[in-house]
DRENSE-127609 format. One record per atom (N, C-alpha, C): x, y, z; residue in three letters. Coordinates in nm, 2 decimals. Example, Ala and Ser with C-alpha at 12.3 -4.5 7.8 and 13.67 -1.06 7.14 Angstrom:
# DRENSE-127609
east;north;up;rest
1.32;-0.57;0.78;ala
1.23;-0.45;0.78;ala
1.32;-0.33;0.78;ala
1.28;-0.22;0.71;ser
1.37;-0.11;0.71;ser
1.29;0.00;0.79;ser
This chain:
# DRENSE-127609
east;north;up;rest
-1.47;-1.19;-0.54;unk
-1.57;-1.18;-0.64;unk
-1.71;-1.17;-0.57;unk
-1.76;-1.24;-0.40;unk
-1.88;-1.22;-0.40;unk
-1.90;-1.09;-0.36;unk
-1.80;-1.04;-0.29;unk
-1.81;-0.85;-0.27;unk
-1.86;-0.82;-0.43;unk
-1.80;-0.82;-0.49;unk
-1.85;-0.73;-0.63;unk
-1.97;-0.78;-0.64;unk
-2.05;-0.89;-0.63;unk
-2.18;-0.89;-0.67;unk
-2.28;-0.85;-0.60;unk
-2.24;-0.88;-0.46;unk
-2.34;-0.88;-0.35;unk
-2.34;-0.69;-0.32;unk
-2.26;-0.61;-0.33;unk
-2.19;-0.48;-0.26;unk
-2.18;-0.41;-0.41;unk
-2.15;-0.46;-0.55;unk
-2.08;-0.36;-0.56;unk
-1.90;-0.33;-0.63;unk
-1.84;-0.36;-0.47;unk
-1.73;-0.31;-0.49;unk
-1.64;-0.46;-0.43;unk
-1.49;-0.42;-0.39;unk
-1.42;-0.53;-0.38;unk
-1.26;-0.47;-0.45;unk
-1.20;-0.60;-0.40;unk
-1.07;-0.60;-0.45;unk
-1.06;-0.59;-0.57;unk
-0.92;-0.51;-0.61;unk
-0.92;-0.47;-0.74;unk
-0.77;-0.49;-0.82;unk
-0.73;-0.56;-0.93;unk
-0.61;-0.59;-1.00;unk
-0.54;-0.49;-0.99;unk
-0.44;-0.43;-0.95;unk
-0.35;-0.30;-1.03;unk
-0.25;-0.40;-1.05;unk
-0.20;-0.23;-1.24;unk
-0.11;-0.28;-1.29;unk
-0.01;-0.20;-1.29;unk
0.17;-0.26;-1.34;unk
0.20;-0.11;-1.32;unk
0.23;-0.08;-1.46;unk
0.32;-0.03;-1.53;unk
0.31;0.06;-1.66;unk
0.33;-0.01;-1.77;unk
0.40;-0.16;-1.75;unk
0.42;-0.22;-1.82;unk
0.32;-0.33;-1.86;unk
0.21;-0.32;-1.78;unk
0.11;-0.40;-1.78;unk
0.09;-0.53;-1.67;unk
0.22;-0.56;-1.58;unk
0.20;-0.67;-1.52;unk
0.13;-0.63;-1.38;unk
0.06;-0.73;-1.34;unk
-0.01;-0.70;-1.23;unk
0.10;-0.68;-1.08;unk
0.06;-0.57;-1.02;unk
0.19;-0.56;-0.90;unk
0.14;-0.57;-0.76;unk
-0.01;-0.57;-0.79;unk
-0.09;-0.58;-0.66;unk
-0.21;-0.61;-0.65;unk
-0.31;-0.58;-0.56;unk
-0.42;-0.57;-0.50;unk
-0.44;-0.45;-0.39;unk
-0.57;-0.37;-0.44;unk
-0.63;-0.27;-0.39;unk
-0.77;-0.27;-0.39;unk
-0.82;-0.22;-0.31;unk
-1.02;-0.24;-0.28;unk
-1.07;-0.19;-0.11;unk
-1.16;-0.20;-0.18;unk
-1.26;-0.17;-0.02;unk
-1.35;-0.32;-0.04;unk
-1.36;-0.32;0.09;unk
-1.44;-0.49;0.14;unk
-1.53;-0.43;0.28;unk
-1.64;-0.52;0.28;unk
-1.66;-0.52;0.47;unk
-1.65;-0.60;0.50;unk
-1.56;-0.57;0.64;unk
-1.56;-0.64;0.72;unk
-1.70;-0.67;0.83;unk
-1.68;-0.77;0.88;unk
-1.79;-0.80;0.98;unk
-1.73;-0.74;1.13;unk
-1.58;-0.71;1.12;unk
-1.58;-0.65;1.26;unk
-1.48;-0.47;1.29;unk
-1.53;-0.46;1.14;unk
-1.52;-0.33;1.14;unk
-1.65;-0.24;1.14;unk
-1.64;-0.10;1.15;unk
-1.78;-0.02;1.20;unk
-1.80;0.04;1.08;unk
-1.72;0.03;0.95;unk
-1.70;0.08;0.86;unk
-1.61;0.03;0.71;unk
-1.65;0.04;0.55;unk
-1.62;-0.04;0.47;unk
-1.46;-0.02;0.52;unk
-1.36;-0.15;0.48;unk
-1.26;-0.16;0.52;unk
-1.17;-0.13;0.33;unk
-1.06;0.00;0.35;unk
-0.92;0.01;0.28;unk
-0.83;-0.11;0.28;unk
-0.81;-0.19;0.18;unk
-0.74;-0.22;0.16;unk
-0.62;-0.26;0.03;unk
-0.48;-0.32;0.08;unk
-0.40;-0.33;0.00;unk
-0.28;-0.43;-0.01;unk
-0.22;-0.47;-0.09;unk
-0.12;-0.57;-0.10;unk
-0.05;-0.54;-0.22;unk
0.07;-0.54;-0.19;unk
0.16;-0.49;-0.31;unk
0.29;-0.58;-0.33;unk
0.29;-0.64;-0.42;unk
0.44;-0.72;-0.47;unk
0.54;-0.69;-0.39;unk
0.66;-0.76;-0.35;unk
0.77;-0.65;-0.25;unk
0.87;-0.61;-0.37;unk
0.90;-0.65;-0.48;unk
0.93;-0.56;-0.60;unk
0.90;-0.45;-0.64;unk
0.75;-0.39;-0.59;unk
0.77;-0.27;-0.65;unk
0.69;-0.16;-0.51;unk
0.77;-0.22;-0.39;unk
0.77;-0.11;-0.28;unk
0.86;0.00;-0.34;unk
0.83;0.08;-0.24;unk
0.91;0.23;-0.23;unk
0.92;0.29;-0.36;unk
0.83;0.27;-0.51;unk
0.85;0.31;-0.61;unk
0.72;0.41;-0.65;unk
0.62;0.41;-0.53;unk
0.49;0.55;-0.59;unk
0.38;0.43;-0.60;unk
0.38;0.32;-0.66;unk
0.29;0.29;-0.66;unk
0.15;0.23;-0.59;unk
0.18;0.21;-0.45;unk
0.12;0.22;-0.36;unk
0.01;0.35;-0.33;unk
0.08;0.48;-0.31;unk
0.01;0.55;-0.33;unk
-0.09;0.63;-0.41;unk
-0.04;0.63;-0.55;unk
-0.09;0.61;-0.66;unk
-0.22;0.56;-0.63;unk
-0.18;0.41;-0.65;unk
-0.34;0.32;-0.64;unk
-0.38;0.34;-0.53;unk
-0.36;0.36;-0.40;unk
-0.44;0.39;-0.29;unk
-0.53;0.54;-0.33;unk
-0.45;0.63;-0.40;unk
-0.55;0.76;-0.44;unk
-0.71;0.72;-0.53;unk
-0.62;0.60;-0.61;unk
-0.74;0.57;-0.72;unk
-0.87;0.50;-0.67;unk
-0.80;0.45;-0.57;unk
-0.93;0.33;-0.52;unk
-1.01;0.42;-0.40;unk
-0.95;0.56;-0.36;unk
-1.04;0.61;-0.30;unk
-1.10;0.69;-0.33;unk
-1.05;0.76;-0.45;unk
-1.14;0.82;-0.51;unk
-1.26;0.73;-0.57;unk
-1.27;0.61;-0.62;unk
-1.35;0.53;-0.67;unk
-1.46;0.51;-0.60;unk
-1.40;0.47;-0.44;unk
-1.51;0.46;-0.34;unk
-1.57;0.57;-0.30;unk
-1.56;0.70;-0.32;unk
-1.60;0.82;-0.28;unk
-1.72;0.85;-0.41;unk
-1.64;0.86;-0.53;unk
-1.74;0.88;-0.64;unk
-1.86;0.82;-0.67;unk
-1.82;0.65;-0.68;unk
-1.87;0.54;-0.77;unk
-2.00;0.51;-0.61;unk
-1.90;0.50;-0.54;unk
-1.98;0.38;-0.44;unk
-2.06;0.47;-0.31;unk
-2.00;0.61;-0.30;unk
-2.05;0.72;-0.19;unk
-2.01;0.67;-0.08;unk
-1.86;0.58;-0.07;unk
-1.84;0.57;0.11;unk
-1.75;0.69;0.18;unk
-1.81;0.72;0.23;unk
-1.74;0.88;0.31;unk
-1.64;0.84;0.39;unk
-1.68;0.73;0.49;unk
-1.59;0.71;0.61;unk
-1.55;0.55;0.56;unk
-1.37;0.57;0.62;unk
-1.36;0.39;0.58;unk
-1.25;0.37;0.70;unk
-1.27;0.24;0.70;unk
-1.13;0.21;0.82;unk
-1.09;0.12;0.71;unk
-0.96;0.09;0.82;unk
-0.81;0.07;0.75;unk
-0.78;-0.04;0.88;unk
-0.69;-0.15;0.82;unk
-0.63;-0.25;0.96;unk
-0.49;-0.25;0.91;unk
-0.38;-0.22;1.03;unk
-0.26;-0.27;0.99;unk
-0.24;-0.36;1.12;unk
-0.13;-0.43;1.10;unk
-0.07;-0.51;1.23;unk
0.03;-0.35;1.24;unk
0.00;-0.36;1.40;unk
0.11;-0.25;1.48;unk
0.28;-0.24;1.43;unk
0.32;-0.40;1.39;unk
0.47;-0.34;1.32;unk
0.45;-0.32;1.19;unk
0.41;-0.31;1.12;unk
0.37;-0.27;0.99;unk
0.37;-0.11;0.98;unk
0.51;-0.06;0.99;unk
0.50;0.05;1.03;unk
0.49;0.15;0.83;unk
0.53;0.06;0.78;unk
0.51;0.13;0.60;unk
0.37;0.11;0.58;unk
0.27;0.05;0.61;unk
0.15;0.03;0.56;unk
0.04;0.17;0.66;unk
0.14;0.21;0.78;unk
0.06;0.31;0.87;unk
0.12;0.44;0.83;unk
0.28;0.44;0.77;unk
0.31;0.55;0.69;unk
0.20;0.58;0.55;unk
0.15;0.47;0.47;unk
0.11;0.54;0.37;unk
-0.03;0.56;0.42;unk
-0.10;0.46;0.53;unk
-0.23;0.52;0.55;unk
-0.24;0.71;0.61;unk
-0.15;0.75;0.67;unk
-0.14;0.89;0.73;unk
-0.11;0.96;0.63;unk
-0.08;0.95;0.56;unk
0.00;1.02;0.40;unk
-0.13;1.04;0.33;unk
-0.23;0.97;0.29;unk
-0.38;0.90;0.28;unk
-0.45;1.00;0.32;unk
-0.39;1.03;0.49;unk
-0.53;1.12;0.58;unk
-0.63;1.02;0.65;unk
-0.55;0.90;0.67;unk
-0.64;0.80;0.76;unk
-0.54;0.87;0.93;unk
-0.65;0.83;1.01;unk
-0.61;0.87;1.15;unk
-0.61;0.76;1.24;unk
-0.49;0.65;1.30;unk
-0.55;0.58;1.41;unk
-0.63;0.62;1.50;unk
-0.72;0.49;1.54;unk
-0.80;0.55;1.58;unk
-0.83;0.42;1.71;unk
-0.80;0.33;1.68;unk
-0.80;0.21;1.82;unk
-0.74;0.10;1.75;unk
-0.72;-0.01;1.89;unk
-0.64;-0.15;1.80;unk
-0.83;-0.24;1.81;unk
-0.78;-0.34;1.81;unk
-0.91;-0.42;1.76;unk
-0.86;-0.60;1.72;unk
-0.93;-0.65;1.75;unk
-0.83;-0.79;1.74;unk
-0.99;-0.86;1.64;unk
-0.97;-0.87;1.55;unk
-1.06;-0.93;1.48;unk
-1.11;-1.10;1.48;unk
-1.09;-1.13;1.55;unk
-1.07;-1.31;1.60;unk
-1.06;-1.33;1.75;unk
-1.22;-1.32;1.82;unk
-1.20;-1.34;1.96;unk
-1.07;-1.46;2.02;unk
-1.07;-1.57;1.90;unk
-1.00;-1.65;1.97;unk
-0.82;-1.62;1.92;unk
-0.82;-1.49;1.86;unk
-0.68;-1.47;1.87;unk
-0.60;-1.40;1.94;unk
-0.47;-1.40;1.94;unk
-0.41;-1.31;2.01;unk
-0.35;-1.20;1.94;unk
-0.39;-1.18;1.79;unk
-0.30;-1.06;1.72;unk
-0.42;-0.97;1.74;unk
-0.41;-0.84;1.73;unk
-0.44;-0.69;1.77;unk
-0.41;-0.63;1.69;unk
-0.50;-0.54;1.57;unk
-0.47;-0.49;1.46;unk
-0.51;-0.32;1.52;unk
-0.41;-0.24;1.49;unk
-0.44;-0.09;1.47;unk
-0.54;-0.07;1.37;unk
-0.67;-0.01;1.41;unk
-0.71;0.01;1.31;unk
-0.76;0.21;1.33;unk
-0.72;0.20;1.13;unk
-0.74;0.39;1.08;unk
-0.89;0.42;1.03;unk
-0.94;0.54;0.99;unk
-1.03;0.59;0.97;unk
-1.03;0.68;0.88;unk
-1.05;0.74;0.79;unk
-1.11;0.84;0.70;unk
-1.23;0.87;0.71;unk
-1.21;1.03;0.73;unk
-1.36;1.07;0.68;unk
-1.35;1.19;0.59;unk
């Protein structure tokens, strides 16, 4: 919620046809990205059924129209190999890893759109 007030924009409820909520979709910044950050979270119920892509189309067109962000990165964990299938499907391009937490040891792939 403070993204939406402060920015604008932010996470966003999708539903799917029947009305129940199946996920979360939005653009956020990050502080250690170079650019607003894509993101997504989807129920494991209604993988592999379209609607991932779907709302990933919606919410970038949203940010392109509504909010004018041209370029966005994207973070997956490197085995996350379905969340880097639909970013490429998208038209996001890896583009470097990046560990968002000096004091961690996880290393996120991160994509780009422009």
């Amino acid at each position: 919620m403070e993204s939406h007030r402060e920015l604008g924009f932010g996470y966003y409820a999708i539903h799917g046809l029947n009305g129940q909520e199946i996920g979360i979709f939005g653009v956020l910044k990050k502080p250690f990205l170079s650019y607003v950050d894509f993101g997504f979270a989807l129920l494991p119920e209604f993988y592999r059924q379209g609607y991932a892509y779907e709302a990933s189309k919606a919410i970038l067109e949203l940010g392109k129209n509504k909010f004018n962000l041209c370029t966005l990165n994207a973070v997956t964990h490197p085995d996350n190999l379905a969340s880097q299938a639909l970013l490429s499907k998208l038209g996001f391009v890896s583009t470097s890893n990046i560990k968002p937490d000096i004091s961690s040891d996880v290393e996120l792939t991160v994509f780009q759109l422009n």
